[in-house]
N, C-alpha and C positions, 0 to 999 in steps of 0.2 A: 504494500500500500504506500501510495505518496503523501498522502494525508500524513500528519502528524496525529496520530490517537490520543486522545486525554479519556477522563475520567468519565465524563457524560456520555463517550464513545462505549466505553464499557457497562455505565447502568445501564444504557437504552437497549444493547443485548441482551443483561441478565436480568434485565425487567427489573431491577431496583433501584433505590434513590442514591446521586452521587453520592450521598455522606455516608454510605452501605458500602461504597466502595474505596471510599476512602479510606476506613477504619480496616476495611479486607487489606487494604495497602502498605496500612500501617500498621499490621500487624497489633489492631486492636479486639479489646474485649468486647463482650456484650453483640456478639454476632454468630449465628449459629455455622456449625463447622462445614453441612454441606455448602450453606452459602457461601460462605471463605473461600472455597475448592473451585467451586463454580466462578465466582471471580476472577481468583489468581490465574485458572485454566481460561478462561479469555482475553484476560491481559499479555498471555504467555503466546499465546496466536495471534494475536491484533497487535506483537510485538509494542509492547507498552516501553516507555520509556517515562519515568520522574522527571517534572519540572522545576529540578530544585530551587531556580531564582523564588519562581512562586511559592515552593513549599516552604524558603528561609521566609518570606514577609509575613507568612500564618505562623511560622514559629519563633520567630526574630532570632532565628539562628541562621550562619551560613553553612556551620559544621568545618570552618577552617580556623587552623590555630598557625598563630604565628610562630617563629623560631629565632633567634636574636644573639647570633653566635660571635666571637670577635674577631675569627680570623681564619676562612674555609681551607688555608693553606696549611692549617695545622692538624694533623695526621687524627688527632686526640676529637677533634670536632664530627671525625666522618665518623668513627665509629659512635660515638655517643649519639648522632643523625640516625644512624641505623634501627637504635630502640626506641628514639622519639618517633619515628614514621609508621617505624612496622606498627607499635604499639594504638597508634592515630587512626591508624588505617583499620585497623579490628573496631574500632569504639565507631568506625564509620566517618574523619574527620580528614581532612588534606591540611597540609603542613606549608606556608609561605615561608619561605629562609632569605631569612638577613644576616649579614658581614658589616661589621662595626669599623674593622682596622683597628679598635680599642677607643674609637674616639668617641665624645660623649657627643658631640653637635650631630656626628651621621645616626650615632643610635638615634636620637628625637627624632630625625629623619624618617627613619624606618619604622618609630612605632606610628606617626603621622601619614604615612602610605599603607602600613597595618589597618590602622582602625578606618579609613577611609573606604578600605574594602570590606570594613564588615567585620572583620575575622573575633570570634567568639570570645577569646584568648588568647596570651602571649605568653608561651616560655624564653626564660632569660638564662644564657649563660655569658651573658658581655655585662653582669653588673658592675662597677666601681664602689669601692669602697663607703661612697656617699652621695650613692646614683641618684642627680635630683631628679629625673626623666622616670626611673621605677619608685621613689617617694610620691611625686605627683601621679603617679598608677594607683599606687596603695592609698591616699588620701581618699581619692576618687571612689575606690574601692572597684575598679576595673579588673576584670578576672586575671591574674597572672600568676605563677609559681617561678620559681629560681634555682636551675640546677648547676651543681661543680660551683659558681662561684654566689656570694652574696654581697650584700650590706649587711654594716651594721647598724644600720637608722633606727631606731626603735618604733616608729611606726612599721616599715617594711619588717618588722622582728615582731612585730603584734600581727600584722596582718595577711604577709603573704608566705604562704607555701614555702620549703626549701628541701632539695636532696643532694644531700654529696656525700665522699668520701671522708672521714675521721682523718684528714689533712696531719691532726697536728701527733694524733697517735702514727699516722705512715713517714713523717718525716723525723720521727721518737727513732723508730725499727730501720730509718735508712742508716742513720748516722751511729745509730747503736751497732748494726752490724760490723759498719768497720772498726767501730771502735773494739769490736770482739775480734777482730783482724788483726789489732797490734796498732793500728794507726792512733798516733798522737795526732797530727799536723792536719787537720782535715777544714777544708778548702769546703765551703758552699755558693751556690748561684742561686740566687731569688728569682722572683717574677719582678712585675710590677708590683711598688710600694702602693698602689690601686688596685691590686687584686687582693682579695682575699685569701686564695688559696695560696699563691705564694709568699704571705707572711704569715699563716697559719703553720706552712710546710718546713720555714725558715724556726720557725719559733717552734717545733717538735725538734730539728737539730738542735737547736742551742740546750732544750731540756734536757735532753741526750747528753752533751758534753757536762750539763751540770751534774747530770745523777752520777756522770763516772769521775766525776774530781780533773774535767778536763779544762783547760782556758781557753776561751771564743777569741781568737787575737782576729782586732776590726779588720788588721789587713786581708783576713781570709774568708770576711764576706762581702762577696760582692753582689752586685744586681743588674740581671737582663728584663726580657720584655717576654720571654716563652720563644721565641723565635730562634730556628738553628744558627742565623745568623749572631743573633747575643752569645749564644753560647761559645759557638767559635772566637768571639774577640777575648771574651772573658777567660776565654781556654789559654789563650794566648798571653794576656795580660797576669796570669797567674805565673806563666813560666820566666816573666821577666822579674820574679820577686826573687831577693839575695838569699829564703830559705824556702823553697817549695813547697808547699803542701803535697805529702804522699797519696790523699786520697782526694777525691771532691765528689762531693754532695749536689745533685742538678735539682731542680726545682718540676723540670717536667723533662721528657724524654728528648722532647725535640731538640730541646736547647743542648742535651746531652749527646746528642748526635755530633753537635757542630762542636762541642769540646773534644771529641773523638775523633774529629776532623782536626782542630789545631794542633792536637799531642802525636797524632800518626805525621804531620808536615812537619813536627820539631824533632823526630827522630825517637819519642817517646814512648817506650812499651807500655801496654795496658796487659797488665795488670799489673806487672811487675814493675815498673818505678810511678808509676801512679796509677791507684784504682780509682774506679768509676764505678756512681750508682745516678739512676735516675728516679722519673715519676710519671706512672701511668699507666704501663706498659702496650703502649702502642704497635701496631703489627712488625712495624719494621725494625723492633728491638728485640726481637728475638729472631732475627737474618742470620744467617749461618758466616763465621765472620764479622760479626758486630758482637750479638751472645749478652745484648745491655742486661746488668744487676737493675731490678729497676723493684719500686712498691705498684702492686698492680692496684688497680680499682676496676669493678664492675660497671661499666661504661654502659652494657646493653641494658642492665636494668636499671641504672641509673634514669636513661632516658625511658624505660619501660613506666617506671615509677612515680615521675615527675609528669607525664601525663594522663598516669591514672587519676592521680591526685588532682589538677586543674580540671578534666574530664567531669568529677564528680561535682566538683565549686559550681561550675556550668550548669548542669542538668539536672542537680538539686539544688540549685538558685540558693547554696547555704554561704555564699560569697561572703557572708558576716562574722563568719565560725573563727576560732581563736588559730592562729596559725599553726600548721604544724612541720614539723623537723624532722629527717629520717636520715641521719646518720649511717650509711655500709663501710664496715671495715676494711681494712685494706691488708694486703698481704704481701710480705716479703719476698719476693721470686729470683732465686740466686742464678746464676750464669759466669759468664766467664769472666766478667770485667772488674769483678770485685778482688778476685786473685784466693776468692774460696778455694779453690781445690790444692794452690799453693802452699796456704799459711796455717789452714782448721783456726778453729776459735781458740782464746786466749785465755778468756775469764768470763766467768756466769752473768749469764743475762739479767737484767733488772728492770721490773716492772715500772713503768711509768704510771704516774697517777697526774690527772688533769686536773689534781688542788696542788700542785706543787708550785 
């Protein structure tokens, strides 16, 4: 047929009222089950197609959620992408994706081209530290959740959603393994002093060196942006210190790349005259020949989790409800860059506590 079929096309076959088939369509109550059958089996030959513009203006939804990432170059975004869609895509929802660069004028950008289209909600993983762009979300009271990074605003802390990784406990476990390696001297790379993750991850290493009676000497922290490119200068810029750190501490994987990159052009063995850990574990760090020590986190359910949770704010209109927090663990994944199979541990592990 060239006709386009709607709903009236289908009662006027099954001799009922369009709102009889609408409910058949929608998979409503309060309609008897032959009818249903009879319905759907005419829809299914009159090859029926949903007009969702229409169907979003009867239910002021469009069933799109935003996504608000900071940098689709970073390896760490595609996978965490993977669980936010698949997940969307089951609840019945398509996914808009935005790239920030980290800047906060093009985020306003994107959620201003967001809500223009409609889209129901926005997941955030390009927060800042003191995002006034997700504050005036939260004020608002506009649907949105916040994965891997946050604020600490206390309205965005009363009111929106948040899921990540226990940051400060995986970068406790990075810093502590080498410290069970023998390494005194150890070298870390931050994020941005605007992310949260990377001074949550920075501040688990320094706990680390306090629980072992070690000294934080300032010259051995430094600070990138997440980018393999940071990582390489910083890689580089360590090697020209008059006493080297034996180990260093990445902040995320990528940047741990580009360290692995400056120490292989300086003639530098890994593992042996300096070890490497990272954060993340992203695919291309466990590359045969790379072998990154890195703290993993669950990326797919990360993003699985963070739209179930906005999902439900949505469709149980409970958008008011107190916020909630879902901390996943993170896990120690050894390999070859830490110089484990060289050294074995040294001295017993020590638990961290997050009142210390």
């Amino acid at each position: 047929m060239n006709k386009k079929v709607n709903i009236k096309d289908i009662a006027k076959i099954a001799n009922v009222s369009h709102t009889t088939v609408s409910r058949a369509l929608n998979d409503k109550s309060r309609i008897r089950k032959e009818t249903k059958e009879k319905i759907l089996s005419i829809a299914r030959e009159l090859g029926y197609r949903p007009n969702f513009i229409a169907k979003s203006l009867v239910l002021r939804r469009t069933k799109t959620l935003g996504l608000v990432i900071t940098n689709i170059a970073n390896p760490f975004y595609t996978e965490l992408a993977q669980g936010i869609e698949k997940t969307a895509t089951r609840f019945g929802y398509n996914i808009i994706l935005c790239s920030t660069q980290s800047d906060i004028s093009t985020e306003k950008q994107h959620i201003e081209m967001l809500r223009s289209k409609g889209v129901d909600g926005i997941i955030f993983s390009s927060a800042h530290m003191e995002d006034p762009n997700i504050v005036a979300l939260a004020e608002e009271e506009f649907p949105i959740a916040l994965v891997n990074r946050r604020t600490y605003h206390p309205v965005v802390k009363e009111k929106v959603d948040y899921v990540g990784v226990d940051n400060i406990l995986g970068g406790f476990l990075a810093v502590e393994h080498l410290i069970r390696l023998g390494h005194k001297r150890i070298g870390m790379i931050g994020g941005s002093a605007e992310s949260s993750v990377g001074i949550e991850r920075i501040e688990g290493g320094k706990k680390a060196l306090q629980t072992y009676g070690l000294e934080q000497k300032s010259e051995y922290l430094l600070e990138g942006n997440f980018l393999k490119r940071s990582g390489y200068e910083k890689g580089k810029q360590f090697l020209k210190m008059v006493e080297i750190p034996t180990a260093i501490f990445v902040a995320n994987d990528y940047m741990a790349l580009g360290v692995y990159q400056a120490l292989l052009e300086e003639g530098v063995r890994i593992p042996e005259d300096i070890a490497l850990i990272g954060f993340n574990d992203i695919e291309f760090s466990s590359i045969q020949g790379i072998e990154l020590t890195t703290i993993g986190q669950k990326k797919f359910e990360m993003g699985a989790v963070v739209v179930e949770m906005l999902v439900e704010r949505i469709e149980k209109g409970n958008g008011r409800g107190p916020a909630k927090e879902v901390l996943l663990m993170p896990e120690l994944i050894i390999r070859r860059t830490c110089g484990f199979s060289l050294k074995g541990y040294q001295i017993e592990s020590k638990t961290m506590s997050h009142e210390d």
